[in-house]
N, C-alpha and C positions, 0 to 999 in steps of 0.2 A: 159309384165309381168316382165320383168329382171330388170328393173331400181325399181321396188318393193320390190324385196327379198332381206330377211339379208341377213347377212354376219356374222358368230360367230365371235364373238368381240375378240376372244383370239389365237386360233389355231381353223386351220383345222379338222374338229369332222367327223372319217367315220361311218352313223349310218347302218346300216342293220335294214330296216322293215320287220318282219313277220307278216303273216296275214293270218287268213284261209280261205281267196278267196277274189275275185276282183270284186264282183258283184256292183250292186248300192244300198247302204246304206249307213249308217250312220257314221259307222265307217269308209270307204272307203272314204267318201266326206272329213272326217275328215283329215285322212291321205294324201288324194289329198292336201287340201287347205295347210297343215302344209308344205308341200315337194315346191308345190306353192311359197308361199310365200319367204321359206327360200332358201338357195343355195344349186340348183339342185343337183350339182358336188358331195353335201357330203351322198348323198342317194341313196341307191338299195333297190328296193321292192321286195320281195319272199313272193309268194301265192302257201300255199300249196297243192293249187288244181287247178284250169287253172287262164289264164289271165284273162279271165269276159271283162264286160265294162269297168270298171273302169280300168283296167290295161289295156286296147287298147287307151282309153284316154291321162295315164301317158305315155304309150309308145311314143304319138302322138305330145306328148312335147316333143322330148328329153331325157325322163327320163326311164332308166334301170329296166325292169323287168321280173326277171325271176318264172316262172311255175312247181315247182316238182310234179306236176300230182297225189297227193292222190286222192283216189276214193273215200275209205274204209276203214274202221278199219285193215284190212286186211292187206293194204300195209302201215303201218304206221312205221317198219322199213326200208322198204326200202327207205322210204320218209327222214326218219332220216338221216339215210346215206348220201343221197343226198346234204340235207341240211348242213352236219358235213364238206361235202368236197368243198359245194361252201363257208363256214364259213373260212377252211380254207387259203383258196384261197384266199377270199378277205382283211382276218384279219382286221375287223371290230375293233374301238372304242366302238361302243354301238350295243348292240341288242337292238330294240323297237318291243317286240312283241301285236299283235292286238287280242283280245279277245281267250275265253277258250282254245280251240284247240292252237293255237299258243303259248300261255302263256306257255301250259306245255309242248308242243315237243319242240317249238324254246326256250324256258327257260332251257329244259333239257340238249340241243345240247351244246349250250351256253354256259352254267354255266360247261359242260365238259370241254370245251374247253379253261376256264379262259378269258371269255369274260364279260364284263357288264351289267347286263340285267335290260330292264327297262318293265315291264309289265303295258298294258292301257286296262284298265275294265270299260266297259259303262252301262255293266247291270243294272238296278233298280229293276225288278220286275221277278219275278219266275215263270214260265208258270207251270198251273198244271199240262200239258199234255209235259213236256216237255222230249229230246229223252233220254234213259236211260244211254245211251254211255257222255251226259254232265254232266249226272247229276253226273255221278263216275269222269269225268276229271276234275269237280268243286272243288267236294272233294277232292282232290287229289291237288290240285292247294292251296288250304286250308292249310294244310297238307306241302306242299313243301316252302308255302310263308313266311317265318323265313329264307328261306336257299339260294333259286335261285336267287327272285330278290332284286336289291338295290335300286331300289321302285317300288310302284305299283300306278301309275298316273290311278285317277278317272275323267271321265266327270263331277261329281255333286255327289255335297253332300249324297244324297242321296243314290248314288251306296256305298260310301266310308262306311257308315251305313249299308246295306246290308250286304256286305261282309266281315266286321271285325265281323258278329255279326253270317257270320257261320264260322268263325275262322279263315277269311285273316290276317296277322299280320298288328296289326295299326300302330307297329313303322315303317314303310315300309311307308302309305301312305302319299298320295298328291293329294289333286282337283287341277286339270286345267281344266275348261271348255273351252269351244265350242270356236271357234272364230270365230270372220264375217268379210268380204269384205265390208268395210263402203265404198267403192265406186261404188258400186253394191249396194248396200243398197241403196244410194244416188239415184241411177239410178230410181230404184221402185217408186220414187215419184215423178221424174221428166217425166216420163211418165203416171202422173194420167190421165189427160185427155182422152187420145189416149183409154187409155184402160176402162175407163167408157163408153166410143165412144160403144166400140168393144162391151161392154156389155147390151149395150141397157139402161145404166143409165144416166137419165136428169140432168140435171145444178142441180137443187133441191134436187135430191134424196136423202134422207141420205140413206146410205151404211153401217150395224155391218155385220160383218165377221169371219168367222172360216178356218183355215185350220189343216188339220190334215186326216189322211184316216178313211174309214168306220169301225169303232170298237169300242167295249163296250168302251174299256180302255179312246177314246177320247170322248167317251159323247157327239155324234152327235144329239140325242131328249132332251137334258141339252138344246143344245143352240136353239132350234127349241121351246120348250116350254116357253123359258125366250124371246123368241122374239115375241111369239102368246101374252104372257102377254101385253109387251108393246103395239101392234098394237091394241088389248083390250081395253086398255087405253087410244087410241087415237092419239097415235103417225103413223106418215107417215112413213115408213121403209122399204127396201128390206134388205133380208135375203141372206146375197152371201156363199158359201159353196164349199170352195176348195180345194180336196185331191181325191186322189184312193179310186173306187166304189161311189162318190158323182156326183151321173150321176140319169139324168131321169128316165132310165131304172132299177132303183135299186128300186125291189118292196115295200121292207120293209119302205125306206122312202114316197114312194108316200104314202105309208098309213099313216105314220105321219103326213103328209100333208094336206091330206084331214081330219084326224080325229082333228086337233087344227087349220082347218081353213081356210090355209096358202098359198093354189090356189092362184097362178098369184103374189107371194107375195117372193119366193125364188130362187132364180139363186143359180143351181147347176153347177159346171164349170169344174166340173174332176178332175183329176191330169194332173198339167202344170212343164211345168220349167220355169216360169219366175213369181215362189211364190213373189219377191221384189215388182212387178210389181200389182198383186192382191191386194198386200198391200196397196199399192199406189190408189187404187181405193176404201178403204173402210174412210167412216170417222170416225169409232170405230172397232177397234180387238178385239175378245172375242177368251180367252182358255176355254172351258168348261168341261174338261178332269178331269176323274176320277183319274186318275193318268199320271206320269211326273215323268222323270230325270231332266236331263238338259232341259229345254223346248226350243229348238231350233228357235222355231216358234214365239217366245214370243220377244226376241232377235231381231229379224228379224225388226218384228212391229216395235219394238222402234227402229231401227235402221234407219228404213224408214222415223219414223217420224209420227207413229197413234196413236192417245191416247189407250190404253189398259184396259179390265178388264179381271180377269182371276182367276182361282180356286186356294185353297191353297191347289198344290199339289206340290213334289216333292222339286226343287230349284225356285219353282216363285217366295217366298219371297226375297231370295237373288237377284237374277238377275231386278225384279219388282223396289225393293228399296218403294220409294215413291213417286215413277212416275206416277201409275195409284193406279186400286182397284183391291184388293185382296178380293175372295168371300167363303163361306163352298161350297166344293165340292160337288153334286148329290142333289143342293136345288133350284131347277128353278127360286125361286122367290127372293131366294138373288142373284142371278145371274142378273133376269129381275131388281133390287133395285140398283145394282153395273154400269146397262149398263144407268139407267134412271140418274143417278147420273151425268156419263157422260157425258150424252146428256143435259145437264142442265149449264153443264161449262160454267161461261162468258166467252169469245175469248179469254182474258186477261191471265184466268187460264188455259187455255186448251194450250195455246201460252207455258206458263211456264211450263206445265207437258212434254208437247212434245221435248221442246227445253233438259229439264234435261233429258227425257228418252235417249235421241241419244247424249248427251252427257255420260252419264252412259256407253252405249255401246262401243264406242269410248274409253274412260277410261280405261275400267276395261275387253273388251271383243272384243276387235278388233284382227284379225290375228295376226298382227303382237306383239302386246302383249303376245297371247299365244308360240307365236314359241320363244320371249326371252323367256319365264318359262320354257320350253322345253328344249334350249338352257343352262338353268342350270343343269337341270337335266343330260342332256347329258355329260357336264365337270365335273358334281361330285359337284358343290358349294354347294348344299343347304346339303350335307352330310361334311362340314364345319359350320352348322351354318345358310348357307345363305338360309332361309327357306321362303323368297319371293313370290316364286313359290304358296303359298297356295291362293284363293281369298277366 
């Protein structure tokens, strides 16, 4: 991994991450890859509630990370505290703090202490039932965002939309999206075989797929009913279906299943870690998601090397380009019109949409791309002027 990671092109930048907790998500994998990639030496991660996995991970590299044990609302001073004195202890360059919670305690600490603060907000979408303690540190973050930070770096266009529009200040922000391991990526496809092997798919079969977990938001009977279409139609298809809760045992799908037909016709495969690798065994991706931020999953595809169709939600136009097809969300049959389209490609086209999808990634959306935009952020450039950093 060390012959991979930058190196900041100008001086030595010491960042401090905050983050409220070290679990496995998205933000986490985020912050893993970024530290990854670039030079270990310039990064401490502080989760203000235990190490989690992901921080036994980062540990397990090398890399520093400390635990101030919030529970509760309750000890959130004394959390403060803790964190004022390892701040400064360590006299950090930047604060990068990690979603709500962090934003506004490690922004607060921070911005005390004549530190630099750079706030990353991934949200997209607003849970109705969400806890009432976010919903006031949201506000408040609103409210504070003209003052604390000196930007506020978005995953996808779409959060950046959100949240200037319940009153994050817009001259603060910046998208950087997501970035991928195009050598891992590479990996996914070079193990097609094996893993068709593993799934019981023959030299013939064609292969549309989804990954994403069991939830309205991704629209798992979207792609289940645009795939009854085609087989309708007369197409030979399995349906492969890879994410948390897409297991046999999940009653609500067996009933879709049986009720559009689909007996003997879908591999359901769970949630894995070697999503590249899934990839690599399907010969069409379908996003069929009602809604999207960043679409991580979309990225991936193209990365790997799958032709794509996928809903216009969230950033899939932006990241999509004119690689694949873009379809109306929650309409099965422009969905099933978007995948038969696909399937219809001479070699020739299907050769050239694949070849610019994984070059698009590469380009515009590889690791090590986002860690230089970051890398400005961190020395202040684009607050010259040098406003690169946007995709």
């Amino acid at each position: 991994m060390a012959d991979q990671r930058l190196v900041w092109s100008s001086r030595s930048v010491k960042v401090v991450h905050v983050i409220s907790s070290l679990k496995v998500g998205g933000a986490e994998s985020m912050l893993r890859k970024l530290i990854e990639t670039s030079s270990a030496r310039d990064h401490l991660v502080v989760s203000l509630s235990t190490v989690g996995e992901m921080g036994a991970i980062l540990r397990a590299q090398g890399i520093e990370v400390r635990a101030l044990g919030m529970g509760s609302p309750l000890s959130i001073l004394r959390t403060a505290a803790r964190l004022a004195a390892l701040l400064r202890q360590e006299q950090p360059d930047v604060v990068q703090t990690w979603m709500y919670h962090a934003d506004f305690l490690g922004g607060l600490v921070a911005k005390a202490l004549g530190i630099r603060v750079v706030w990353s907000v991934r949200t997209t979408e607003l849970p109705q039932s969400g806890s009432s303690v976010t919903r006031w540190i949201r506000s408040c973050c609103a409210r504070l965002s003209t003052k604390i930070p000196a930007r506020i770096v978005y995953a996808a266009n779409a959060s950046r939309r959100l949240h200037e529009g319940l009153g994050y200040a817009s001259t603060k922000s910046l998208v950087i999206p997501n970035g991928f391991q195009m050598d891992r990526l590479r990996h996914g496809w070079a193990s097609r075989e094996a893993i068709r092997l593993e799934f019981g798919l023959r030299r013939g079969d064609i292969a549309i797929g989804c990954v994403g977990r069991f939830h309205d938001d991704k629209d798992p009977l979207n792609f289940l009913r645009a795939g009854a279409r085609l087989i309708q139609q007369g197409h030979e298809l399995r349906l492969l279906m890879v994410g948390r809760e897409l297991v046999d045992g999940n009653p609500t799908l067996a009933g879709w299943i049986q009720d559009l037909g689909l007996q003997g016709r879908v591999l359901m495969l769970g949630e894995r870690s070697d999503v590249p690798a899934c990839l690599g065994a399907m010969d069409v991706f379908c996003l069929p998601s009602k809604t999207e931020g960043f679409p991580n999953v979309l990225g991936e595809a193209m990365g790997v090397g799958i032709p794509c169709v996928a809903t216009d939600v969230g950033d899939v136009r932006v990241v999509l380009g004119d690689c694949g097809i873009v379809v109306p969300p929650e309409d099965s049959e422009a969905l099933a019109a978007g995948l038969e389209q696909v399937l219809r490609w001479s070699a020739e086209e299907r050769a050239a949409r694949v070849d610019a999808g994984r070059q698009r990634i590469a380009d515009h959306y590889s690791i090590e791309a986002t860690c230089r935009k970051f890398e400005q952020v961190y020395d202040g450039k684009e607050d010259q002027g040098e406003s690169a950093c946007a995709v």
